[in-house]
C-alpha positions, 0 to 999 in steps of 0.5 A: 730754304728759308731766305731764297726768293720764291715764286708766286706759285711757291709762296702760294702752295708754302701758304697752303702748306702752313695753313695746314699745319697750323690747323692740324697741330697748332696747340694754342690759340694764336696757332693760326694767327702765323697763317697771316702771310706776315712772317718769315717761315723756317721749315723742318729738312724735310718739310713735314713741320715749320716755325713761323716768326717775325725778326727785329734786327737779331730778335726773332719772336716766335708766333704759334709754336712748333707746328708739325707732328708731335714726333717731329718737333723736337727736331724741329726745335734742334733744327731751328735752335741751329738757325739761331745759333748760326745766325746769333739771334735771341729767340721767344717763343711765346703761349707754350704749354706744359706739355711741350715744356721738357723739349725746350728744357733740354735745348737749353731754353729759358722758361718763364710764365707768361699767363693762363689760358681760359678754355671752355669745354663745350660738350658738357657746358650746358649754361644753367645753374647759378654760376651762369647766370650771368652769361644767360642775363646778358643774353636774353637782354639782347634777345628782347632787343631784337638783337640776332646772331648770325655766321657769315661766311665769304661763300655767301656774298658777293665780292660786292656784298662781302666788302660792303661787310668788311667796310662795317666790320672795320667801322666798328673796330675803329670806333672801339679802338678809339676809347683805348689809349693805343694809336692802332691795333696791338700787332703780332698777339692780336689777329686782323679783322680784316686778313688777307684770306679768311681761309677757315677762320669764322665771323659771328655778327650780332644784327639789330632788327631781328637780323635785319639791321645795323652790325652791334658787335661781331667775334671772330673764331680761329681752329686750332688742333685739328679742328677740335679746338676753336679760339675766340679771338677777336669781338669787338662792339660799337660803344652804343650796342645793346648792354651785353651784345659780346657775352651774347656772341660769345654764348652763340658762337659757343653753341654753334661750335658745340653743335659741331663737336667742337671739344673746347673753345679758348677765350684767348690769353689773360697774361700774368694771371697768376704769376709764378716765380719757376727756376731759372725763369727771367725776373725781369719778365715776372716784374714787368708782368707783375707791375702791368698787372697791378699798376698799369691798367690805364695802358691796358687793362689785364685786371678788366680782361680777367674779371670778362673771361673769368665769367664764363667760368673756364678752366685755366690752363698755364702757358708760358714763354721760352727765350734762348738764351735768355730774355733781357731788357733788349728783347723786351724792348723788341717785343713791345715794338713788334706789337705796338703795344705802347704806341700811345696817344697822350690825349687817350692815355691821360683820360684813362689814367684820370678816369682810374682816379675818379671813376674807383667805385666802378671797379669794385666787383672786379674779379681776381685770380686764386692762387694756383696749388703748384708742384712741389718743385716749384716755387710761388712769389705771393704777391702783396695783397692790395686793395683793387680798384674794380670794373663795371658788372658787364665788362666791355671789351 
């Protein structure tokens, strides 16, 4: 079932299958990442649900969560768990939600809280008042720059025409991944720009020249819940785009899924917002997030992608990670291969770190996140107050 060879026409109709599934019950933003044809799949006995996943050696690390009915996960959790078990592996399922929380419990998972989740609900979000102002700013400066957004869908072009797209959309993630300090893309966390099928994601791209001109930035989207819930998952810019060209794509995107009575729309993780110490929960994860949070902006900036999103004023929700047995320095290790998220480049990383120490004055507005009122049952590690350093006003991701 999960390790027989498959003819095309099976892997096919499994793709079919899974995309399905990831549309219709997938209950976070990276539900629909599992759909791009890199994982292995265990499905449930009777096919109705599956877990997608990718195995370092005898780490099997979980993308997207328990993708079926809501009455069937907990069998397949128990069915999957018996892979594990029979196989010796250590599993992480990452970005689950409270409410799927007791099933892991009573498997015997170890839980611990991996961040939160911005979400804005559309349907009552209007963008007037003071708290979006500065959302609205950001937008009309790109509008009197001529700068329009428009969705492109792979219908509309030619094989010809949709490549020519691609050629660009890939241009502008190369230059924007040249000033962070990774060799190439975070894997497995981040979705492709470029997927094997587009399937039912979306692409947004804002154009110069009233429409006309050169791609300044684009975003894309990826539904999850049946439809009801879209995540923005990728945007990238080119680093001379019009000041605010994201917060613009973001707005318009926003509006269009609103329009369609989209309910909510993710902004995607922001990990160790809020970082909570829960029974049982793994220090070593808290620690390393803690540190990542506070210390370790040069390698990737949790702190910047706070102040970004937090602008939107979302509503957070918590999410968390759940390791059988246990999560240790070895699963770690695993986990920040698969993603290459410390696959470095010296040069980069030296400049950004020299950049923290003689650029300070530019990160003093960065937002922080509140502490979070929690049940009784749980108990909060404050952290040590700190001074900051801060980002710029418009945040560039």
């Amino acid at each position: 079932m999960n390790n027989t060879r498959e003819s095309s026409a099976e892997v096919f109709s499994s793709h079919e299958r899974l995309e399905e599934l990831a549309y219709r019950y997938g209950q976070a933003y990276d539900s629909y990442l599992s759909t791009e044809g890199k994982l292995e799949q265990f499905w449930s006995s009777d096919r109705s649900s599956v877990v997608a996943y990718a195995r370092i050696g005898r780490f099997v690390h979980v993308q997207g969560g328990l993708l079926g009915p809501v009455e069937e996960r907990q069998a397949l959790l128990k069915e999957f768990f018996e892979f594990v078990q029979q196989n010796n592996y250590v599993a992480t399922f990452y970005n689950i939600g409270e409410s799927e929380l007791p099933l892991f419990r009573r498997q015997g998972f170890q839980v611990t809280k991996w961040g939160e989740e911005p979400l804005l609900d559309v349907q009552n979000l209007t963008w007037s008042g003071h708290d979006y102002e500065w959302v609205r700013r950001q937008a009309n400066y790109c509008r009197r720059q001529d700068a329009v957004v428009t969705e492109c869908c792979p219908i509309d072009y030619s094989a010809d025409e949709w490549d020519e797209l691609m050629a660009e959309i890939r241009a502008i993630t190369a230059e924007c991944l040249s000033t962070k300090p990774q060799r190439g893309e975070v894997r497995f966390f981040n979705g492709s720009v470029d997927p094997p099928s587009w399937d039912r994601r979306r692409l947004f791209v804002a154009r110069s020249d009233d429409g006309a001109g050169r791609i300044e930035g684009f975003l894309i989207c990826l539904p999850y819940d049946d439809g009801q819930q879209w995540a923005i998952e990728t945007y990238r810019h080119r680093l001379d785009a019009p000041r605010g060209v994201v917060p613009f794509l973001i707005r318009e995107a926003v509006d269009s899924l609103k329009s369609e009575g989209v309910q909510s729309v993710s902004l995607c993780l922001c990990p160790a917002v809020r970082y909570e110490r829960l029974k049982n929960d793994s220090w070593i994860i808290r620690r390393c997030l803690q540190f990542g949070f506070n210390y370790a902006s040069a390698f990737f900036d949790m702190p910047g992608e706070y102040h970004f999103k937090s602008r939107f004023r979302p509503r957070f929700v918590r999410r968390f990670i759940c390791h059988w047995p246990q999560a240790s320095v070895g699963s770690m290790c695993s986990t920040v291969w698969l993603s290459a998220a410390l696959d470095l480049d010296l040069k980069k990383l030296v400049h950004n770190v020299w950049s923290r120490f003689t650029r300070p004055k530019t990160r003093r507005n960065l937002a922080m996140p509140k502490e979070r009122e929690l049940a009784p049952t749980e108990v909060v590690e404050r952290p040590r107050r700190r001074v900051e350093e801060r980002v710029p006003a418009v945040a560039r991701q």
